[in-house]
BAKETI-737496 format. One line per field, with one value per residue (C-alpha): residue number from 1; x, y, z. Coordinates in steps of 0.2 Angstrom, whole numbers, plus 5000, padded with zeros to 4 digits. Layout:
# residues N
pos <- NUM	...
x <- X	...
y <- Y	...
z <- Z	...
//
This chain:
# residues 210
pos <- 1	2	3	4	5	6	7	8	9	10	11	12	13	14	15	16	17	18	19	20	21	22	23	24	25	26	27	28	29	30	31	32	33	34	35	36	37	38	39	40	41	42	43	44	45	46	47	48	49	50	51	52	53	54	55	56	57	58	59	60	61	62	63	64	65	66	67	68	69	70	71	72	73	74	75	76	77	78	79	80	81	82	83	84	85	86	87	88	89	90	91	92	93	94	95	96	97	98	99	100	101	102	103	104	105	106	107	108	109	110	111	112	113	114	115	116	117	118	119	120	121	122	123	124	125	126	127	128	129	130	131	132	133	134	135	136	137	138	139	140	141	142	143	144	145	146	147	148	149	150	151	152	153	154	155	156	157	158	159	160	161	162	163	164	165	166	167	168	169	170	171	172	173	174	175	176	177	178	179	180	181	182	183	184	185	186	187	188	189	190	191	192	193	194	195	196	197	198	199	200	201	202	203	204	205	206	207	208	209	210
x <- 5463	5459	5472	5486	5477	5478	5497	5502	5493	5501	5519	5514	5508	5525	5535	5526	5525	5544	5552	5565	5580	5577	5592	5582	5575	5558	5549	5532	5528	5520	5511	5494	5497	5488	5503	5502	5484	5481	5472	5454	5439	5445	5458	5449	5438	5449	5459	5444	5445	5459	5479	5487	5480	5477	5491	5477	5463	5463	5445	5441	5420	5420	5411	5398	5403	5394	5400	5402	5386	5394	5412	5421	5437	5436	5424	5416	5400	5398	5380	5369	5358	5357	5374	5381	5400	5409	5426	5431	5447	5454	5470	5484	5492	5511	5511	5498	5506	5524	5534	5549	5563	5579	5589	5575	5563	5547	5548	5534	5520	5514	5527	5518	5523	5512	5506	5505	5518	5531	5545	5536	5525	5506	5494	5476	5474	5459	5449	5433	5426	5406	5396	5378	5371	5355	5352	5364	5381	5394	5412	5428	5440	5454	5467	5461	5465	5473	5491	5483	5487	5484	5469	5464	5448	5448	5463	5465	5463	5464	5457	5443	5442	5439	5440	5440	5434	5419	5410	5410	5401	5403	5393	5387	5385	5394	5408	5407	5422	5425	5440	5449	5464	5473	5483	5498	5516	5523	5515	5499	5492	5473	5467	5450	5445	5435	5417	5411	5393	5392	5408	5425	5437	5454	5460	5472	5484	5495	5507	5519	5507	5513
y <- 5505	5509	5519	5505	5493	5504	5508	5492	5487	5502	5496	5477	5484	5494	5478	5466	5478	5482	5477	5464	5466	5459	5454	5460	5475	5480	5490	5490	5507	5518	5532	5524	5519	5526	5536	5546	5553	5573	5575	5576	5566	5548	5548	5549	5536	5524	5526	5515	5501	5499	5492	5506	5518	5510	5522	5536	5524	5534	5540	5536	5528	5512	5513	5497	5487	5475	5459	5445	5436	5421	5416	5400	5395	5411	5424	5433	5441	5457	5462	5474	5491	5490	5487	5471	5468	5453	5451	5436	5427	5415	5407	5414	5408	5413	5410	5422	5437	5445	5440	5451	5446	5449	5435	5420	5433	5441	5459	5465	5458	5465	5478	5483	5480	5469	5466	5446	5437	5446	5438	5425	5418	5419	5407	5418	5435	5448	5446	5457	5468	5471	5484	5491	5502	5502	5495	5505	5497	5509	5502	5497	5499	5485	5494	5498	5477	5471	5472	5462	5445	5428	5436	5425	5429	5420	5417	5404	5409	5394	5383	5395	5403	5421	5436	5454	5459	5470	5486	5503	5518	5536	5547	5556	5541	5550	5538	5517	5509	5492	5483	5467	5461	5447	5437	5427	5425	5427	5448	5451	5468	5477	5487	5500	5503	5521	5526	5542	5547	5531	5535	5527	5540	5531	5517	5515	5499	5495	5480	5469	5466	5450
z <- 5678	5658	5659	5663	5654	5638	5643	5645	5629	5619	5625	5620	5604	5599	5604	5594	5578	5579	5562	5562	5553	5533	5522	5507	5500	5509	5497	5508	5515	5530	5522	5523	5542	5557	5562	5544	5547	5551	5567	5564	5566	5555	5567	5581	5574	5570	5588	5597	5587	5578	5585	5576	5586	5603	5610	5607	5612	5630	5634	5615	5617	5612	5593	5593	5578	5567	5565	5555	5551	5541	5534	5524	5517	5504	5511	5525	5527	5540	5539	5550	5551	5533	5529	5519	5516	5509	5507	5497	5491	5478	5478	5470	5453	5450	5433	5431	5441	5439	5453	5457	5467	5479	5479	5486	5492	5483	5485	5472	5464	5447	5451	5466	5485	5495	5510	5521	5523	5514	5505	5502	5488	5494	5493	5491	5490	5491	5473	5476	5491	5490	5500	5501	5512	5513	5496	5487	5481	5485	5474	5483	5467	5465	5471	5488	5489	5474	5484	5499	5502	5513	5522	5537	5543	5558	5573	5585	5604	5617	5603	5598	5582	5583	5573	5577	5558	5557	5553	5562	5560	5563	5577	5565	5551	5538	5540	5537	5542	5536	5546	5544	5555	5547	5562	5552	5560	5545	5541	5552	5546	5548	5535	5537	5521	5523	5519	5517	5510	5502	5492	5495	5502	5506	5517	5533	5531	5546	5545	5554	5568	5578
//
């Protein structure tokens, strides 16, 4: 019965992230996506929990994941086993960003691609990640964030507001895994931004997620 539900979720999956066709330059980019990563054990990680890989999820242990402890219009708060995140936003000012664009669509933004709701002019975007682990403050730099955009920390299911956002840890608790999944119909994406040693290794960004 996991199997099918997991098949049946995996085809679901490929038909909601298919891209439709744009009649304007898409300069946003796959090399950091699921798909991209070499087999090993970040991989395998990140195939339990995340929808870019639930079409290895198969057999995968479900990872127990911290969850959010408090949220607002601007922020959200994941907090457990002596680990604190906050992600937080602030709304974004054209006339303080160089906006490039193909015919009426935005393609870049301080000369870099971006991610939520592409093509068109974003309303927030993420302004600072903060992290400790058991009392140590481990950096996110900017630019594992600065190209993300109209983060919504929260969806609505049946009327209820949920969110799948959390933190995951390794077996051997080398590994934090800090995960966000932005729901938007104009650009869902989920991003894992990866921990190792309480150093900041690299982060896995998936996109176009309906």
């Amino acid at each position: 019965m996991k199997f099918l539900f997991t098949t049946v979720a995996s085809i679901m999956f490929l038909m909601s992230t298919a891209q439709p066709y744009l009649d304007y330059q898409d300069t946003r980019k796959k090399n950091e996506s699921f798909i991209k990563l070499p087999p090993g054990d970040i991989r395998n990680d990140l195939a339990a929990f995340t929808l870019g890989g639930i079409s290895e999820s198969v057999g995968k242990e479900e990872f127990k994941k911290i969850p959010f402890t408090s949220f607002g219009n601007n922020f959200m708060t994941m907090e457990g086993e002596g680990i604190k995140a906050t992600v937080t936003t602030q709304i974004f000012d054209p006339s303080k960003h160089k906006v490039t664009y193909d015919d009426k669509y935005i393609t870049r933004i301080d000369k870099r691609t971006y991610y939520g709701g592409y093509g068109n002019m974003p309303k927030s975007y993420i302004s600072d990640i903060t992290l400790t682990i058991n009392g140590d403050s481990v950096i996110i730099p900017q630019a594992a964030y600065a190209d993300l955009y109209n983060l919504n920390f929260t969806y609505s299911e049946n009327g209820v507001q949920r969110s799948t956002n959390g933190i995951y840890k390794s077996k051997d608790g080398h590994r934090i895994y800090l995960y966000v999944f932005s729901k938007d119909n104009s650009g869902s994406y989920e991003v894992t931004w990866i921990i190792q040693d309480k150093q900041y290794l690299r982060r896995v960004l998936n996109y176009g997620i309906m």
